[in-house]
C-alpha positions in Angstrom: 47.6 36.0 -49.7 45.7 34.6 -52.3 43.3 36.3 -55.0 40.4 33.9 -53.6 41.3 35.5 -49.9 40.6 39.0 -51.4 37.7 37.8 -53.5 35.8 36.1 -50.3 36.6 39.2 -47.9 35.5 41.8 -50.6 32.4 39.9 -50.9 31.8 39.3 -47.2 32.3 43.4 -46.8 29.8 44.4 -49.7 27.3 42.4 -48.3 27.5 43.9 -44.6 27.5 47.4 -46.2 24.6 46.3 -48.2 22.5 44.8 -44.9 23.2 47.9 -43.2 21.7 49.9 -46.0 19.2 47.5 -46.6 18.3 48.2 -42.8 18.4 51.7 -42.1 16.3 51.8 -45.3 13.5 49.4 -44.0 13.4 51.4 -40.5 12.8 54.7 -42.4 9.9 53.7 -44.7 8.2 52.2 -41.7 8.0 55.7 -40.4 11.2 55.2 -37.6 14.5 56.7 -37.4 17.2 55.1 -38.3 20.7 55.1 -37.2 23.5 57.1 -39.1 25.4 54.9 -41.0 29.5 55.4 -40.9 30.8 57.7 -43.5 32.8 54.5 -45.3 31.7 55.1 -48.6 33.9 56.9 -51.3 32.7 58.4 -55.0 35.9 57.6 -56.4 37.0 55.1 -59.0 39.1 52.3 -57.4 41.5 49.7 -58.8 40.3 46.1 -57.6 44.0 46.5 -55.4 42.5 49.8 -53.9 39.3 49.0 -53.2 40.6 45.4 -50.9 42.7 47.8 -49.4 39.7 50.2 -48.8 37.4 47.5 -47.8 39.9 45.5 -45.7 40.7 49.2 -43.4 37.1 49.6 -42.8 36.8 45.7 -41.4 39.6 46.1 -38.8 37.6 49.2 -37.6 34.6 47.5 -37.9 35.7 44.5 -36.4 34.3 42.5 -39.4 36.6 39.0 -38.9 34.5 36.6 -40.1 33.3 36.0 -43.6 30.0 34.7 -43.8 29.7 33.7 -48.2 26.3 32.4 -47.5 24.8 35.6 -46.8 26.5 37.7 -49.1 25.1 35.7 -52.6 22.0 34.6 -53.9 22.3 30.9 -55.4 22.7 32.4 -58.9 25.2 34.2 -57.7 26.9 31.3 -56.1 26.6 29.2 -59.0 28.2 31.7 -61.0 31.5 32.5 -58.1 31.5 28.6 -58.9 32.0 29.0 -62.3 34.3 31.5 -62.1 36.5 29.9 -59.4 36.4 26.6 -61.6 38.4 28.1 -64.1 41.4 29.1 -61.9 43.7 26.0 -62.0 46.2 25.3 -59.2 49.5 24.7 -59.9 51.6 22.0 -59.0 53.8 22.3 -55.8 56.5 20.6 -54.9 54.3 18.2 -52.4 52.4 17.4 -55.3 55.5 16.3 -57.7 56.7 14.4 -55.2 53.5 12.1 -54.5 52.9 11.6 -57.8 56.9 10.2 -58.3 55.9 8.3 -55.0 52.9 6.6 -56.6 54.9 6.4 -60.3 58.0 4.2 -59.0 55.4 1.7 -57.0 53.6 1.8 -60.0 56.8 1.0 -62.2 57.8 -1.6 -59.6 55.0 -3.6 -59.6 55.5 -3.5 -63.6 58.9 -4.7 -63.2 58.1 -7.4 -60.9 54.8 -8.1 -62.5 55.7 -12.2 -62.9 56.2 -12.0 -59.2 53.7 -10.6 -57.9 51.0 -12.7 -60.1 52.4 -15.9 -58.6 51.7 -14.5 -55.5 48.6 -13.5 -56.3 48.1 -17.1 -57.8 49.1 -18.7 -54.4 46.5 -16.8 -52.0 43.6 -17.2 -54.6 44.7 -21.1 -54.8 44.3 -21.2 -50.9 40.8 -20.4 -51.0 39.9 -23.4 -53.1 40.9 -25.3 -49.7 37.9 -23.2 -47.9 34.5 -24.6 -47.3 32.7 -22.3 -49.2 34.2 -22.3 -52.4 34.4 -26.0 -51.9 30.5 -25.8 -52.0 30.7 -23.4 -54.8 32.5 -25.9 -57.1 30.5 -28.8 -55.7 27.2 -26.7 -57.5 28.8 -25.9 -60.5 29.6 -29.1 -61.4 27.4 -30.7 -64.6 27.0 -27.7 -66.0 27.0 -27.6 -70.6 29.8 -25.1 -70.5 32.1 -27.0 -68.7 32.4 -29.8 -71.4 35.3 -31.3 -72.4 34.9 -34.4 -75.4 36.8 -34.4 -78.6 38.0 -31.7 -79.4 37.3 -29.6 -76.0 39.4 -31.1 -73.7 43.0 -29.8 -72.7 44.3 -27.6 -69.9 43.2 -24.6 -72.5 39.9 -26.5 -72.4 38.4 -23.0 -71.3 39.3 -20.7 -74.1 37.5 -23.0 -76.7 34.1 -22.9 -74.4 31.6 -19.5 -74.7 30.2 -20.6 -71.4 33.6 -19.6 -69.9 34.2 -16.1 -71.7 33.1 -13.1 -69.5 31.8 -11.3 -72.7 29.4 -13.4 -73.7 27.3 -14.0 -70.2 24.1 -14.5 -72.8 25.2 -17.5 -74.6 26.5 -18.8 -71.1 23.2 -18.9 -69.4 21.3 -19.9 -72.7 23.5 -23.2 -72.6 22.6 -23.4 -68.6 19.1 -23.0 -69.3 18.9 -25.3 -72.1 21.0 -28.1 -70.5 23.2 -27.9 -74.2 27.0 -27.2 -75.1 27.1 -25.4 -77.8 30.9 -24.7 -79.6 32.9 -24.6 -82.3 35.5 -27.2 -83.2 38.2 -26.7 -86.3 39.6 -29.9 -88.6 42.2 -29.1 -90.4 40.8 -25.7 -91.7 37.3 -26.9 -91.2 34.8 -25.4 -89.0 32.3 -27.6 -87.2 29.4 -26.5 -85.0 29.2 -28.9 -82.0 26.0 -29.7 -80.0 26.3 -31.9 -77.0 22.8 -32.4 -74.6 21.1 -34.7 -72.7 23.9 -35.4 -69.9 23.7 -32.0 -68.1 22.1 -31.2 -64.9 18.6 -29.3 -65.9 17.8 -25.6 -64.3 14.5 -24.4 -63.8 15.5 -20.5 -63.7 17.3 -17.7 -65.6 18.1 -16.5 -62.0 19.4 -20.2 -60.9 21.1 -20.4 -63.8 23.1 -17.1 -63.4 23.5 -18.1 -59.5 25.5 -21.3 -60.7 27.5 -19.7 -63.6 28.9 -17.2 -60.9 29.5 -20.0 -58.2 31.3 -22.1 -61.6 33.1 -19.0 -62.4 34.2 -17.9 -59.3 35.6 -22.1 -58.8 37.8 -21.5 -62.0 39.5 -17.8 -61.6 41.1 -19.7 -58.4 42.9 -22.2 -60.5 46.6 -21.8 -61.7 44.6 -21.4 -65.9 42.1 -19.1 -64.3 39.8 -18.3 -66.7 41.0 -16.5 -70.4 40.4 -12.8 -71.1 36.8 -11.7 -72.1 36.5 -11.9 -76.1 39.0 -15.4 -76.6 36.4 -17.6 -77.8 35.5 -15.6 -80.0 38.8 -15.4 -81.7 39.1 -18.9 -81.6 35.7 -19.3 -83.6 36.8 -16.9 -86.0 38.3 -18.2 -89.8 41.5 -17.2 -89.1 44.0 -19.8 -87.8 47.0 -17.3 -86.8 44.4 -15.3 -84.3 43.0 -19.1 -83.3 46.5 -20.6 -82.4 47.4 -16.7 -80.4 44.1 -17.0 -78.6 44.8 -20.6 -77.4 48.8 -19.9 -76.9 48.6 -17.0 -75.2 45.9 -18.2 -72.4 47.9 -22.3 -72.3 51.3 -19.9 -71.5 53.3 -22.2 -70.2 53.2 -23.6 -66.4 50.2 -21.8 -65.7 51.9 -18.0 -66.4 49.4 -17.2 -69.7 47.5 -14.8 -70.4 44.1 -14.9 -68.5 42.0 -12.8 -66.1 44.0 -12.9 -63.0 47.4 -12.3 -64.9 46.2 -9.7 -67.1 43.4 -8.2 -65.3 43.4 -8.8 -61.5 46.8 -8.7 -60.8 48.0 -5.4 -62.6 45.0 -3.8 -60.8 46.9 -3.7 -57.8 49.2 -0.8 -59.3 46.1 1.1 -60.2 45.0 0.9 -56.7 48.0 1.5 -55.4 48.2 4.9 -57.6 44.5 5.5 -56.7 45.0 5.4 -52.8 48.3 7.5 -52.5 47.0 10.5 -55.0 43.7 10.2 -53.6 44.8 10.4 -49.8 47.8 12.8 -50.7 44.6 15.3 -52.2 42.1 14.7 -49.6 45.0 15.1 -46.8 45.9 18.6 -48.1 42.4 19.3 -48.5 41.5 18.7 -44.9 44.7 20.5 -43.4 43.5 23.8 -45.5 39.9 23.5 -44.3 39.3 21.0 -42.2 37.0 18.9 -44.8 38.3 16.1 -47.0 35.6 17.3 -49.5 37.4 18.7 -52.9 35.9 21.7 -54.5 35.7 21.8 -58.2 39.6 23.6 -58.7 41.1 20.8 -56.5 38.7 17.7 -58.0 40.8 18.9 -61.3 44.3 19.0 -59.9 43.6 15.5 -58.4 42.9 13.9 -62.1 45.9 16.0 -63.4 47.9 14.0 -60.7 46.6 10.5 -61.3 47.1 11.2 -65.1 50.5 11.9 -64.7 51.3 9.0 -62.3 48.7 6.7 -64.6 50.8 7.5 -68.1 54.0 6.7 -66.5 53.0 3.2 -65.3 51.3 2.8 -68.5 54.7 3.7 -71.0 56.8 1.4 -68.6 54.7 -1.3 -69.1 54.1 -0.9 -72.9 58.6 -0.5 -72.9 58.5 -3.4 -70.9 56.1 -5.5 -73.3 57.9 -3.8 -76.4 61.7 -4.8 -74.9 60.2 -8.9 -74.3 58.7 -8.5 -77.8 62.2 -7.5 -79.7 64.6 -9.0 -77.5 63.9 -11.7 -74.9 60.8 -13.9 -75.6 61.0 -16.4 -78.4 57.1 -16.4 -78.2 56.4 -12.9 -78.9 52.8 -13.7 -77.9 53.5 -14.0 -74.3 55.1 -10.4 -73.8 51.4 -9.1 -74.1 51.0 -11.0 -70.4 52.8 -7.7 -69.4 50.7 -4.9 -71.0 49.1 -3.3 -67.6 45.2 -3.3 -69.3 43.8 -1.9 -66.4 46.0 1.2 -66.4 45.9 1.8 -70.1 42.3 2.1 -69.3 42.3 4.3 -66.7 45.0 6.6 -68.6 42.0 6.6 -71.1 38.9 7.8 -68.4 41.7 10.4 -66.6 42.5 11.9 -69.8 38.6 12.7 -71.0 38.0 14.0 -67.2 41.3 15.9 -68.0 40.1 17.8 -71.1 36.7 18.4 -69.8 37.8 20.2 -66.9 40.1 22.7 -69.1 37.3 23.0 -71.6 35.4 24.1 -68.7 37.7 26.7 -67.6 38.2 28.0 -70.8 34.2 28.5 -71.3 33.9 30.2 -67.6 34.5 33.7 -68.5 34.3 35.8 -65.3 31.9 38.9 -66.3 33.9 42.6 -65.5 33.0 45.0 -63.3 30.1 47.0 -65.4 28.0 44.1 -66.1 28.2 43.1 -62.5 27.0 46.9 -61.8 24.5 46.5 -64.8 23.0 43.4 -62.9 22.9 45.1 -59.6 20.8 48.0 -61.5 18.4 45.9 -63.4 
């Protein structure tokens, strides 16, 4: 039997006792007689042990089964049992260890066979550049600036070397819409150049047609074997710095469409985070409903859920770091490519999980539960 058991039945019993008082004592100011209350109450000092046993004996004679919470506290009172109930961390079980090593060798699985899986990936996104509506989508993204490729923008890895293309810069994307201008940066030998190129682009009336056909042009290009480059590589190929210009536009060329880019080093590792996601998640919410017949989580269990996806999260996130480390050392001659198998998505998560993880036990340590005289002091005053 659990301490929360106790806790809710002592509760429950106090506040009967309480109504019954609270009764007889209402009937006997308005002038009536009320009925003797049973002799249940006791002068002595109690441990908290004694007085459950105490208060349990008197609800089997009372025939006091259910416990009704609701009644027994105020909200301030609730709000405080909350906070006191927050701070009592579940353990682990067994059930628990074993979902999360469920979830971890998926999770390590999908690292191992990441080059796999993307070409997968990269085959049923391909498909869907056969459909009708993404054949209308590239149909209206076509004449835009940012798809420009003269001297010096052409190429398969025509797509790092154009802002219009880079997810991080959406502003300078729709200004060259807008404007009906490319505007890019082109190195000679060492040089920079600032390129302008108008005056042969379809014209748009609208910031909100403009973002319209940058999404339909977008969505046209993530479907292609290149897809499009990780948010932030045009800018590192516009910065002074030729080493970080030749990585940008080597790791995103790759080599027979396996670089870098958003479906490879975004999209696809995001199936192991969902994957993680929906087996903790369920495994939590199962439990939860089996125990009380709601899939809601109280505060105690939201906390043991991010403890589990943590722990699952970090040990998807050092096998792909060993992975990308091992290719790095030992097997790829272009070093550059082993970052295609850093798992972004779940370093980031590991990041959010472990901030959720540290406020919750800051929490618990800062709800103190208040001792028996100051909830007797409250009662008095």
């Amino acid at each position: 039997m659990s301490m929360d058991d106790t806790v809710d039945r002592n509760l429950d019993t106090l506040s009967r006792r309480l109504a019954e008082l609270e009764s007889a004592t209402d009937t006997a100011l308005a002038g009536g007689v009320p009925d003797p209350l049973p002799e249940n109450d006791t002068t002595e000092h109690l441990s908290y042990a004694e007085l459950t046993a105490t208060n349990d004996l008197l609800r089997t004679q009372r025939g006091w089964t259910a416990i009704d919470l609701d009644a027994a506290l105020t909200p301030d009172e609730w709000a405080g049992f909350d906070r006191w109930r927050a701070r009592q961390r579940i353990e682990w079980d067994r059930d628990d260890v074993l979902a999360v090593g469920f979830a971890t060798v998926l999770g390590v699985a999908a690292v191992w066979y990441d080059t796999a899986i993307d070409g997968t990936v990269a085959k049923g996104l391909g498909s869907t550049r056969k459909t009708g509506w993404m054949r209308a989508w590239e149909r209206a993204g076509k004449r835009l600036p940012i798809d420009y490729t003269g001297p010096g923008f052409g190429g398969r890895a025509h797509r790092v070397r154009s802002p219009g293309h880079d997810l991080a810069r959406p502003f300078e994307a729709l200004r060259q819409i807008r404007a009906g201008e490319f505007r890019g940066v082109r190195w000679d030998y060492g040089d920079k150049y600032d390129v302008t190129v108008g005056g042969r682009f379809r014209e748009v009336d609208s910031l909100a047609e403009a973002l319209v056909l940058w999404a339909q042009h977008l969505a046209a290009d993530v479907v292609t074997p290149m897809s499009l480059p990780l948010p932030g590589s045009s800018w590192l190929y516009e910065l002074d710095n030729r080493a970080l210009r030749k990585f940008a536009h080597e790791v995103y060329l790759g080599t027979a469409g396996n670089g870098l880019n958003v479906r490879s080093g975004l999209l696809t590792p995001s199936l192991s985070v969902i994957t993680t996601e929906v087996i903790l998640r369920t495994h939590v919410h199962a439990r939860a409903y089996a125990a009380t017949g709601s899939a809601r989580l109280d505060v105690r269990e939201q906390a043991r859920r991010n403890e589990l996806l943590l722990a699952a999260h970090s040990l998807v996130g050092a096998a792909s770091a060993g992975k990308t480390l091992a290719r790095m050392i030992v097997l790829d001659d272009r070093k550059g490519m082993a970052l295609r198998h850093v798992n972004v998505p779940v370093l980031l998560r590991m990041g959010c999980l472990a901030v959720e993880v540290a406020h919750d036990r800051r929490t618990r340590s800062r709800a103190v539960a208040r001792d028996w005289d100051e909830l007797a002091t409250g009662l008095l005053w």
